[in-house]
N, C-alpha and C positions, 0 to 999 in steps of 0.2 A: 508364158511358158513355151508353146508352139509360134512357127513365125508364122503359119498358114494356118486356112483351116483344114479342118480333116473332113469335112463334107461342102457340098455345093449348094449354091443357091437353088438349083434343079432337086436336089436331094430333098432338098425341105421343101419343096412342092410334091415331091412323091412321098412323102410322108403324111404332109397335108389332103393329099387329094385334090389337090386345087391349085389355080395360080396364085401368087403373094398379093394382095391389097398394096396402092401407095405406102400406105402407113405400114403393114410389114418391109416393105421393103428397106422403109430407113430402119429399120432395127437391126434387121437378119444378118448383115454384114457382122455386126460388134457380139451378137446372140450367138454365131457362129465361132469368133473365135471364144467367147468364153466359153464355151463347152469343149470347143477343141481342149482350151485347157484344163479343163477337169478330168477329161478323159486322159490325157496325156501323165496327167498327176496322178489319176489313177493308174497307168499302165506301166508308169517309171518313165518319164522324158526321153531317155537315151534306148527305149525298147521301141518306140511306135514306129510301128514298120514303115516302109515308102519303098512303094506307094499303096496310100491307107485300102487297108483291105474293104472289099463290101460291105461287112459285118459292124465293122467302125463308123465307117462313113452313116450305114442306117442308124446308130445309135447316139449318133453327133445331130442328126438330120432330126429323130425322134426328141430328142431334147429341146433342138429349137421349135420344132413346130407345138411342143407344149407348151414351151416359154410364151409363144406369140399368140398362141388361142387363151391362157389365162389372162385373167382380169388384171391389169396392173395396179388397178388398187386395193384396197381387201375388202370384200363384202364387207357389212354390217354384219350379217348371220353366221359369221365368222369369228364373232369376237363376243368373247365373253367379258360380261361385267361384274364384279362382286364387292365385297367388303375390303377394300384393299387388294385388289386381285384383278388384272389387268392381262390375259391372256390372249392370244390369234392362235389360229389353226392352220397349219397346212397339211399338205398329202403328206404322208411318210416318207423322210427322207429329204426335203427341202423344207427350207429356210428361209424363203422368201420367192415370190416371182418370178426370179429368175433361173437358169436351168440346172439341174441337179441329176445326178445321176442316180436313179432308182436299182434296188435288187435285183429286180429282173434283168434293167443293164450290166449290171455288174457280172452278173453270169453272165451275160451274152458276151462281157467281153473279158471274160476268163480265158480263153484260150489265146490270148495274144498277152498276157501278164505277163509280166517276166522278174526275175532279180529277186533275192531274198537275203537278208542278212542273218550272218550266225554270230553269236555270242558265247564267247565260252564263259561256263559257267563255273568253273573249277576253282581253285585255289590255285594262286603262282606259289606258295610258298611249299607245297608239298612236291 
């Protein structure tokens, strides 16, 4: 969706607290734009300002450095077994290991939203 990302490699060491590991560092590039684009898909494509505000950049930055501290595969204690019943767990909100955009993001990045669609709802015939 986005051609860049909307945060930095820098970004997500200040989110992390720390420098990147080797092994983050092959991820963070591709971590990075897919969260750009969720966030982007959330904000409407043709709204994301430029050049990305603070507030974005930390919540692009917050996403990858959860992506990159979760486990990539799924615990054991994570999954339930039953009688035909084959369920996983994640945090509210995501879908898998990779990054997602939680509620509390989503307010954070409510003030840069834009665009709404109307619908008339009327009758053309009257």
């Amino acid at each position: 969706m986005v051609d860049e990302a909307l945060a930095t490699v820098q970004d997500v060491e200040v989110a992390l607290g720390r420098a990147l590991t080797e092994t983050e560092q092959q991820r963070v590039a591709g971590l990075l734009l897919e969260a750009s684009d969720l966030v982007a898909g959330y904000l409407h494509p043709n709204s994301v300002p430029s050049p990305t505000p603070p507030p974005i950049r930390r919540v692009v930055a917050a996403m990858v450095s959860a992506a990159l501290t979760r486990p990539s595969t799924i615990p054991q204690d994570a999954v339930r077994l039953g009688a035909d019943i084959y369920s996983v767990e994640f945090a509210p909100g995501a879908t898998g290991p990779g990054p997602y955009l939680t509620a509390a993001m989503k307010a954070r990045l409510a003030p840069y939203r834009t665009g709404s669609v109307s619908q008339l709802l009327g009758s053309e015939r009257f």
